[in-house]
C-alpha positions as CSV (number, residue, x, y, z in Angstrom):
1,X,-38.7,-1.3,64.1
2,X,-40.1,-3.7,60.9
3,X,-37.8,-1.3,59.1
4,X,-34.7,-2.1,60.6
5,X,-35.6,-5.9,60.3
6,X,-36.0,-5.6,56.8
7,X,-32.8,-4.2,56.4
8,X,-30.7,-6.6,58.5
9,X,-32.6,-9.0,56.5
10,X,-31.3,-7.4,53.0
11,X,-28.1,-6.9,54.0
12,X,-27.6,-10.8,55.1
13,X,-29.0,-12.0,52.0
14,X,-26.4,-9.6,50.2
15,X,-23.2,-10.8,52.2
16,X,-24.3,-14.7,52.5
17,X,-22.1,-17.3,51.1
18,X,-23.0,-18.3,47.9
19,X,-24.8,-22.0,48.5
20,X,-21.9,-24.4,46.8
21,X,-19.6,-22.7,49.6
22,X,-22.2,-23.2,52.4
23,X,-21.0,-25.1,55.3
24,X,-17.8,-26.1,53.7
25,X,-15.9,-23.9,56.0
26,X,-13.7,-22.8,53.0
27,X,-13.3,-19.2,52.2
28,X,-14.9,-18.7,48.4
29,X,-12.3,-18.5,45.8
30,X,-11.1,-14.9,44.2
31,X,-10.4,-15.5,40.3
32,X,-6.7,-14.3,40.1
33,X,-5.3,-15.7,36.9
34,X,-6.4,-12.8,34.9
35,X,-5.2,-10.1,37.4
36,X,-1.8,-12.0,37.8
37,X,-0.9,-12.3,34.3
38,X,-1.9,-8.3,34.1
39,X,0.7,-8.0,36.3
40,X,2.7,-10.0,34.8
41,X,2.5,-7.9,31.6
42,X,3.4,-4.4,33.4
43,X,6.2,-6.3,35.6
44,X,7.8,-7.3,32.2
45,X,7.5,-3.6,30.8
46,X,9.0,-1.6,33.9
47,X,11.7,-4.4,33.8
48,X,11.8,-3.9,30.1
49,X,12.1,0.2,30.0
50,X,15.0,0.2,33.3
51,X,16.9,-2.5,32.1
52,X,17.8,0.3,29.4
53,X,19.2,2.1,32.3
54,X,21.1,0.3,34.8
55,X,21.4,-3.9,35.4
56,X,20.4,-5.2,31.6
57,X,22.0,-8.5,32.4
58,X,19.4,-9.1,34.8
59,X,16.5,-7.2,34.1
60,X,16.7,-7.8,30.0
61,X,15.9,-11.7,30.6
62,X,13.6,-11.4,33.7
63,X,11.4,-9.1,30.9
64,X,11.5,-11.6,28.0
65,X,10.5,-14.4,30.6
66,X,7.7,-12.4,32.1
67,X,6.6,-11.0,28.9
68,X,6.4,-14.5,27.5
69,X,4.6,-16.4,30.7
70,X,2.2,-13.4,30.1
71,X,1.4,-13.4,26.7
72,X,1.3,-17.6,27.1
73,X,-1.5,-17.1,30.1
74,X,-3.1,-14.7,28.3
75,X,-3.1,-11.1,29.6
76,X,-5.9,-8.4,29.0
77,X,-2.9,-6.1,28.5
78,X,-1.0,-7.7,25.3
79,X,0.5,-4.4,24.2
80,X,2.1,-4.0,27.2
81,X,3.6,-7.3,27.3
82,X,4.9,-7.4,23.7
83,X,6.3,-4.0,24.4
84,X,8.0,-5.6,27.6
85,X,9.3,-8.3,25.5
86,X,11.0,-5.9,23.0
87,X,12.2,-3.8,25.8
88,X,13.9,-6.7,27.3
89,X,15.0,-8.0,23.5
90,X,16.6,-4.3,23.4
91,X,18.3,-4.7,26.7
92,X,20.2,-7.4,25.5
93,X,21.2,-5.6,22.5
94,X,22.1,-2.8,24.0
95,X,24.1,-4.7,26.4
96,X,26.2,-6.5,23.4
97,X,26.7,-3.7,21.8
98,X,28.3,-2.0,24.7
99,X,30.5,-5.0,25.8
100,X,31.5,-5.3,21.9
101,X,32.5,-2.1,22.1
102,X,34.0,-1.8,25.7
103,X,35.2,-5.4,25.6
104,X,33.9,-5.5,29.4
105,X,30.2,-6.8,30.9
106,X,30.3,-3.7,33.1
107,X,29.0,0.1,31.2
108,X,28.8,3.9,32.7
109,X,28.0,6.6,31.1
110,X,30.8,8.6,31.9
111,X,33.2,6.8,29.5
């Protein structure tokens, strides 16, 4: 029976509020810059890498703009966002090259 009291006690004192949030009736804060900016930085490559493929006109900026937002927060995952930024950089290359070729803003790659 003591046993069981000491563990309800341990397990209170492990899931309490910390004491700045006691009684304030707000929920404690979860630290999401980092983790959004992370995302950020992968959001920007998959942009990046299938703006190569289909909807360049689109995707090519949104990757630049998320690669840069990233990289100006700060991500953890830099690599990821500089390659983002040159994959969205490429998209819009690619995508000139095609229409200077094509003369159009539409491209297949069935000719």
């Amino acid at each position: 029976m003591a046993l069981t009291a000491e563990r309800t006690a341990d397990v209170a004192e492990r899931t309490a509020e910390p004491a700045a949030e006691r009684g304030t009736g707000r929920a404690p804060e979860r630290p999401t810059g980092r983790r959004d900016t992370d995302g950020m930085a992968v959001a920007s490559f998959v942009c990046g890498l299938l703006g190569l493929l289909v909807l360049n006109v689109f995707l090519g900026p949104a990757a630049i703009v998320l690669a840069g937002l990233a990289l100006w927060r700060g991500t953890a995952r830099r690599g990821r966002a500089l390659l983002g930024l040159g994959l969205g950089v490429a998209d819009l290359v690619v995508l000139g090259v095609l229409v200077s070729m094509d003369g159009t803003v539409s491209w297949g790659l069935a000719g």
